[in-house]
C-alpha positions as CSV (number, residue, x, y, z in Angstrom):
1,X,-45.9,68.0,-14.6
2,X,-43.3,66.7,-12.0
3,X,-40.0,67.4,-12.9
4,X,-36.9,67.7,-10.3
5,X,-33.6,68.9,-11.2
6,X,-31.1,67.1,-8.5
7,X,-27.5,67.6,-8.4
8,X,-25.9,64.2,-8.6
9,X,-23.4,63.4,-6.0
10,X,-20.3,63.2,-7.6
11,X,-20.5,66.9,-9.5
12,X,-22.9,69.2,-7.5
13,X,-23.4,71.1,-10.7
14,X,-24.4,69.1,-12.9
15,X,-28.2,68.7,-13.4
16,X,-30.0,65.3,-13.3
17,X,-33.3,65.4,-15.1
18,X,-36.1,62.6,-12.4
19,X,-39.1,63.0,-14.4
20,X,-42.3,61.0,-12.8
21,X,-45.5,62.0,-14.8
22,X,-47.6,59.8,-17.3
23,X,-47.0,60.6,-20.7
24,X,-47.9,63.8,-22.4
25,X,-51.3,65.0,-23.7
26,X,-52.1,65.2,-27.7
27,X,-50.6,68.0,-29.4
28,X,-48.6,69.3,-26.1
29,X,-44.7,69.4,-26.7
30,X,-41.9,69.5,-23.8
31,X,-40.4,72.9,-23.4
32,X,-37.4,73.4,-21.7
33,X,-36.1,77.2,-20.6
34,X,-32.8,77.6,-19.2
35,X,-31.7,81.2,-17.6
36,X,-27.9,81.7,-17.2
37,X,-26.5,84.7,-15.8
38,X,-25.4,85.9,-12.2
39,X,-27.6,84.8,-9.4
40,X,-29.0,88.1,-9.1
41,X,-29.7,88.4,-12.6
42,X,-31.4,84.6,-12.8
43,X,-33.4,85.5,-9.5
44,X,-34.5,88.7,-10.6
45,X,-35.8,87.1,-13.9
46,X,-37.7,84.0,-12.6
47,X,-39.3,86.5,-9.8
48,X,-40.5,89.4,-13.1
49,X,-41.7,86.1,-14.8
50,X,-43.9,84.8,-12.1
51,X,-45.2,88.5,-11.8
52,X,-46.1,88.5,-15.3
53,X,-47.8,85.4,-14.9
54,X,-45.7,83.2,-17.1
55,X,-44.0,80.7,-14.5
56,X,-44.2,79.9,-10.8
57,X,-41.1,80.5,-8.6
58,X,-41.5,77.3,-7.2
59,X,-41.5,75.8,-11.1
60,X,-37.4,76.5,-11.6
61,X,-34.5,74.4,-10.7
62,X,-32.6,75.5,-7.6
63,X,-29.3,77.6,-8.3
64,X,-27.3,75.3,-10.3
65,X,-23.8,76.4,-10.6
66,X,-22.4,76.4,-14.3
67,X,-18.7,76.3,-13.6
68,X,-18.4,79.3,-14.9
69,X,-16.8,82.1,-11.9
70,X,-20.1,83.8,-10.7
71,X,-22.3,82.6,-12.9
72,X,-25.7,80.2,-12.1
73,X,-28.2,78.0,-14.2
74,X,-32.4,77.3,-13.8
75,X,-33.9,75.2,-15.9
76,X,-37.8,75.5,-16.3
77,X,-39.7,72.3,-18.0
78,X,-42.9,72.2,-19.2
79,X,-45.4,70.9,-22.5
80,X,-47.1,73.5,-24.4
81,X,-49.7,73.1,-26.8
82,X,-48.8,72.8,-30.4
83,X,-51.2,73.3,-32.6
């Protein structure tokens, strides 16, 4: 799935969802994660999940700030299967 998460250009912290693949397969579902926290904390979570083997690095959002002082977003998207 190609999903891209680009800040728009009048609010650099808001998210704008550019999706560009076909429609989903039978019985798959979208599934969208969404880490808050302080960068460190956000960081240190997407690099435990990709050594667990749950999510690539490369599969988050940048850094998104929330508006919130020190605190960051990532946004993960994909389709599961639902069975």
């Amino acid at each position: 799935m190609t999903t891209s998460f680009l800040p728009s250009t009048d609010n650099q912290s808001t998210p704008v969802l550019s999706q560009t693949d076909s429609p989903t397969a039978p019985n798959r579902e979208p599934l969208k994660h969404l880490l808050i926290g302080s960068a460190k904390a956000v960081t240190g979570t997407i690099h435990y999940l990709q050594v667990i083997g749950y999510a690539d690095v490369g599969d988050w959002s940048q850094l998104l700030l929330t508006g919130n002082t020190g605190e960051v977003m990532s946004i993960l998207s994909r389709h599961i299967l639902v069975q």
